[in-house]
C-alpha positions as CSV (number, residue, x, y, z in Angstrom):
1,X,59.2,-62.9,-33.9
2,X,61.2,-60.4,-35.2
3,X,58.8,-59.8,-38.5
4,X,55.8,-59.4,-36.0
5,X,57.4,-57.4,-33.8
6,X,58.3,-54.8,-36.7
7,X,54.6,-54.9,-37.7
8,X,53.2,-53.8,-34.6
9,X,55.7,-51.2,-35.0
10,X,54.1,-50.2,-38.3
11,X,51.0,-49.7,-36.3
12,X,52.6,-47.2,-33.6
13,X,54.1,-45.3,-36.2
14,X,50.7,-44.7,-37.9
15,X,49.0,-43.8,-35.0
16,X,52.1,-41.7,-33.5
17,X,51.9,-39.8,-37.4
18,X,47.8,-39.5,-37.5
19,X,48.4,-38.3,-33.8
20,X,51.4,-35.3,-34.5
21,X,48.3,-33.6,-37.2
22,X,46.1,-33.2,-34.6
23,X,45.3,-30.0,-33.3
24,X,43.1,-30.7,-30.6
25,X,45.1,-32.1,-27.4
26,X,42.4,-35.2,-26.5
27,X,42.8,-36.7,-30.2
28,X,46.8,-36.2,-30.1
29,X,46.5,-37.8,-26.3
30,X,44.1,-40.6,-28.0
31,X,46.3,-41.4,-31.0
32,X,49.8,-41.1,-28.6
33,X,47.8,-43.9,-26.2
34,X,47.0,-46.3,-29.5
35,X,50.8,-46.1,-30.2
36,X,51.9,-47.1,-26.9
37,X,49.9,-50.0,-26.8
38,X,51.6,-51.8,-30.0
39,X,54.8,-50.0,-28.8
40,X,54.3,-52.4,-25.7
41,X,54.2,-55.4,-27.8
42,X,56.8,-54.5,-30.3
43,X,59.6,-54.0,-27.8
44,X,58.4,-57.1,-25.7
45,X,59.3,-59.6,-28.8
46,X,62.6,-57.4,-29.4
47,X,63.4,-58.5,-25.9
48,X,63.4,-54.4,-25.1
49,X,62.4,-54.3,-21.8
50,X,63.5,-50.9,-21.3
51,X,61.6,-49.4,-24.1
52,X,58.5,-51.7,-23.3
53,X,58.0,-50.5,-19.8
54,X,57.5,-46.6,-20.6
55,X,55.0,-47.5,-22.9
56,X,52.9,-49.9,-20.7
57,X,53.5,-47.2,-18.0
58,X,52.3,-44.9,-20.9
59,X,48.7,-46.5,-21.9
60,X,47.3,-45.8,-18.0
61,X,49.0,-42.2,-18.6
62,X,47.3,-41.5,-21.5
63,X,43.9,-43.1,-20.0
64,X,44.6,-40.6,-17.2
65,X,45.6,-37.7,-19.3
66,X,42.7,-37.8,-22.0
67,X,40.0,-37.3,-18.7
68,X,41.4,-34.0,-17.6
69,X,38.9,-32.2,-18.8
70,X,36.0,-34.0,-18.0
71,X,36.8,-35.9,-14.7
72,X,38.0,-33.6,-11.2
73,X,40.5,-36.5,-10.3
74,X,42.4,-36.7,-13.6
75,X,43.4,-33.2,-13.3
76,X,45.6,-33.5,-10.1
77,X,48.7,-32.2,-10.6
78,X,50.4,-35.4,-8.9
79,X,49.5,-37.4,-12.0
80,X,52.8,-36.3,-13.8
81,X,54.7,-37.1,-10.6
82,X,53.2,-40.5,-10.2
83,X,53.9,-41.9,-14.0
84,X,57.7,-40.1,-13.9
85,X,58.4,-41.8,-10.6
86,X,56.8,-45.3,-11.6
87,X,58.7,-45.4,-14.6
88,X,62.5,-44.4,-13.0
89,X,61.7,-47.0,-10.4
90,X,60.8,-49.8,-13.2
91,X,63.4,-48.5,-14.8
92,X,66.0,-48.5,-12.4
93,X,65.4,-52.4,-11.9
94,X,65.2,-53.4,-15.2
95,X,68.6,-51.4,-15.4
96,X,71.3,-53.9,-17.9
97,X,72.8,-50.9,-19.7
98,X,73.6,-47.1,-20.6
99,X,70.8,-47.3,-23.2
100,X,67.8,-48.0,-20.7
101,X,68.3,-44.9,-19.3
102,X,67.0,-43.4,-22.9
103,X,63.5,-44.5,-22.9
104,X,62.4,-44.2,-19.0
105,X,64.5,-39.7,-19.8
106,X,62.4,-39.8,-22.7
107,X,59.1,-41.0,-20.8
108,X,59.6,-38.4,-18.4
109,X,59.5,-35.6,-21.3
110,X,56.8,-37.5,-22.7
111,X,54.9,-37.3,-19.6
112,X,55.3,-33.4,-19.1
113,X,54.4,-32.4,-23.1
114,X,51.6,-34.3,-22.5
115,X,50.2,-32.8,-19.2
116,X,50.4,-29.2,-20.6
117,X,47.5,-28.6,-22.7
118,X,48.8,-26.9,-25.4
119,X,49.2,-29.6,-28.3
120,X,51.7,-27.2,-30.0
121,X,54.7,-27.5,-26.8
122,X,54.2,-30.8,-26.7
123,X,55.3,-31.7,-30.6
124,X,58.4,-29.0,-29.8
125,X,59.2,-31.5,-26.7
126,X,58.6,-34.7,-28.6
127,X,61.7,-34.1,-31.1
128,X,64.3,-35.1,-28.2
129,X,62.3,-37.6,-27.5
130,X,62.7,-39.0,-30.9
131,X,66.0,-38.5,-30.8
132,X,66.7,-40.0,-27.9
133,X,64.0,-43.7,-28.7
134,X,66.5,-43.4,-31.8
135,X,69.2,-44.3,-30.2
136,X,67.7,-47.1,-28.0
137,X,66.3,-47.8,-31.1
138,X,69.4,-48.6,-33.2
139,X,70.7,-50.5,-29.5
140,X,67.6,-52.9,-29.6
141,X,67.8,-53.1,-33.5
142,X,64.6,-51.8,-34.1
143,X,64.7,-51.2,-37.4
144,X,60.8,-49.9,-37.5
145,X,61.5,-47.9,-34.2
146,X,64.8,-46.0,-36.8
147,X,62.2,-45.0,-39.3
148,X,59.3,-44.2,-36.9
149,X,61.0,-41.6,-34.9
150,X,62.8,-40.2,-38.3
151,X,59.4,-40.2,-39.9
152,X,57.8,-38.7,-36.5
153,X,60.5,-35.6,-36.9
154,X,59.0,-35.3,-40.3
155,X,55.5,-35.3,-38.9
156,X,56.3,-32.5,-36.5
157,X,57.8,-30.6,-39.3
158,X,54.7,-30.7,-41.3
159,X,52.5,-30.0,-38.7
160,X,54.5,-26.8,-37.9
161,X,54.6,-26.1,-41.9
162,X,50.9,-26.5,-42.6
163,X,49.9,-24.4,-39.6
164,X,51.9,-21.3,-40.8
165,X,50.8,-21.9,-44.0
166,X,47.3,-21.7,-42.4
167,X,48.0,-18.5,-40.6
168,X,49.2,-16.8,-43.9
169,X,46.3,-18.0,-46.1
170,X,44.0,-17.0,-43.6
């Protein structure tokens, strides 16, 4: 279980990687939803219930997210508000340590980067959230979910490289 678990973890941290070079919000919004999805799976045969449900919380969010600019009702501003709340309150009964506070604090960043629609804010506020699964990760030994968020840092840091080196060259 613990083999399968790790590679459905390999497929979060590709799409979490493809998602952090995007420039255009709706394909970062797209790739972070695809990640969330084998996130779900990969903490449920860890037995890491806490990191599980900000990520099943997080596929609707996503689904929700990726319409705002196409559909009126995704654009409410009550959105945020709803995904924060359901996930404290999941959290909050799932509650067995310290360390499931980690993922449902760093679902609520998550949430907020990803309701502003500027792709560049929301890789600045994804690096304490890495931080912060890296810790739950280590808890839950999730050895994928160590390199992923170490890897996703990385990512970020490349993004932000390539784009000033795209600035000066052009």
């Amino acid at each position: 279980m613990r083999l399968t678990a790790q590679i459905f973890g390999v497929g979060a941290m590709i799409s979490l990687f493809i998602g952090y070079q995007q420039n255009e919000r709706k394909k970062l919004v797209a790739a972070k939803l695809s990640a969330d999805a084998f996130w779900v799976v990969h903490y449920l045969l860890l037995g890491g219930i806490a990191g599980m449900i900000p990520n099943f919380i997080g596929i609707f969010r996503e689904i929700v997210f990726i319409n705002r600019e196409n559909k009126k009702w995704a654009d409410k501003v009550i959105w945020p508000a709803v995904f924060i709340i359901i996930s404290w309150v999941m959290g909050i009964f799932t509650f067995r340590s310290a360390f499931n506070i980690l993922p449902i604090a760093a679902s609520t960043f998550v949430t907020v980067s990803l309701w502003l629609k500027n792709p560049i804010i929301t890789k600045i506020i994804t690096v304490p959230v890495c931080l912060a699964f890296l810790v739950y990760d280590v808890y839950v030994g999730s050895v994928i979910g160590i390199i992923n968020e170490s890897v996703s840092v990385i990512s970020i840091i490349i993004s932000f490289l390539k784009n000033i080196h795209n600035k000066k060259t052009a």
